[in-house]
Phi, psi and omega in degrees: 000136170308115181287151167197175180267143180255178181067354206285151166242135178310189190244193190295330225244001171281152179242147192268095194233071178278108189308151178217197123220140175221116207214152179257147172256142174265170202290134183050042177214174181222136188249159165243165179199146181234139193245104201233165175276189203296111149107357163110351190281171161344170110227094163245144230270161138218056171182109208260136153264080174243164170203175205153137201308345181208065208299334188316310179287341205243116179280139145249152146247160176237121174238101198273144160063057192077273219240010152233145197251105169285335161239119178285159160322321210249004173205080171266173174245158177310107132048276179299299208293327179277331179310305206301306167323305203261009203270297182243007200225148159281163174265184201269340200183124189288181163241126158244152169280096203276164182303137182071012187238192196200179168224158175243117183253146180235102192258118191237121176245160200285329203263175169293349204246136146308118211244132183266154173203138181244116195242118186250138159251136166246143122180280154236129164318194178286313193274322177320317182261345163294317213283305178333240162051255181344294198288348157296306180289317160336297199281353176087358205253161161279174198256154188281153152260074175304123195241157170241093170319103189220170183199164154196158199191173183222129180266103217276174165304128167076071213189149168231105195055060198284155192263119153240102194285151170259161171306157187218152135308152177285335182270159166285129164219178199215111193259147199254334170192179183185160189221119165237142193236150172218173179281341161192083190301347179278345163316340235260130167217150202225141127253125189280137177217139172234112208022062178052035167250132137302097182281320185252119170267119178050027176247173194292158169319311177305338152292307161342284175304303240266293213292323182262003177299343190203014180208175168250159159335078186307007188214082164354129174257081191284144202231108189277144179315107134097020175294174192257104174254147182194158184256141162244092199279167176204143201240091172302307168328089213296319170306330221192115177295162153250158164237129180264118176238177214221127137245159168219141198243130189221178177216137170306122189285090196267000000 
């Protein structure tokens, strides 16, 4: 089980203050936007908000404090799929924004059309992650390391168990929830596979989401360091390829 603090309250003097942006991508092109806490100080996030008339087309990666990539550059995901995650549930223990630093978001749209799009962070100021912070030390507990597991492929029309590998860690980890978005999901069907064992057999995308949408994993899905996870996705659509994407929210087992 994650340890985490329940109950927490902010202290008097935090303030509500949530970084946001909102920038047009242009059709087949890509913006960065940088996202910082209030005054340059500390912030940690524990909820990516984004929206837009189509979260589908428009890929993102995210790279905090320069140099860690929760999502590389070189495999970014839908959108949707981080939307689809953050929709009613928070992580267990934020990513912070160190003082003076940033997250970089690189958003690439897919499509011909200039797409407006908006990306919100929640979580705690600077006196809010102190008094966490504290309160973890208090308790004696270690604070979670949250990391994100992803993937994203393309899934031709009319196709049956197309191979999606998802990213893996050098560390053991433990994923707590997950989310997948596609470009027309009820075509849509997934096996979740851990070292080719089904953990999830054949179900719609839509199943996927109704289970983690509002709730975690009664059974932790533990991923052992540089292990093989993978999606085998399948495409009803006679017509028409699809792109899929995978996130998953995990912690380092420590």
């Amino acid at each position: 089980m994650i340890p985490r603090i329940k109950n927490f309250t902010p202290p008097a003097d935090s303030y509500p203050y949530n970084p946001s942006k909102k920038v047009t991508v242009p059709g087949n092109d890509s913006v960065v936007l940088s996202l910082k806490g209030r005054g340059a100080n500390a912030f940690g996030f524990n909820r990516i908000l984004p929206f837009g008339s189509d979260l589908s087309v428009i890929e993102a990666s995210f790279t905090l404090n320069e140099d860690y990539n929760l999502i590389k550059a070189d495999t970014p995901i839908q959108l949707s799929a981080i939307r689809q995650l953050f929709l009613r549930k928070s992580l267990l223990a934020p990513f912070i924004i160190q003082q003076n630093n940033e997250l970089l978001v690189t958003l690439t749209n897919t499509s011909g059309t200039d797409q407006e799009v908006n990306i919100a962070l929640l979580g705690y100021d600077t006196p809010a992650l102190n008094k966490l912070i504290a309160a973890y030390d208090e308790k004696g507990i270690k604070r979670p390391t949250p990391v994100f597991l992803y993937a994203k492929g393309e899934v031709a029309a009319d196709s049956a168990n197309v191979s999606i590998p998802i990213s893996t860690k050098s560390v053991d980890v433990e994923i707590v929830r997950a989310a997948i978005k596609t470009d027309d999901d009820p075509d849509m069907s997934v096996t979740l596979q851990y070292f080719n064992e089904a953990i999830k057999n054949q179900v719609f995308v839509q199943q996927f989401n109704d289970e983690y949408e509002d709730a975690y994993s009664i059974v932790p899905i533990r991923v052992g360091g540089n292990s093989p996870l993978r999606l085998l996705a399948s495409n009803t659509d006679q017509a028409n390829a699809n792109t899929l994407s995978f996130i998953g929210e995990a912690y380092v087992i420590e």
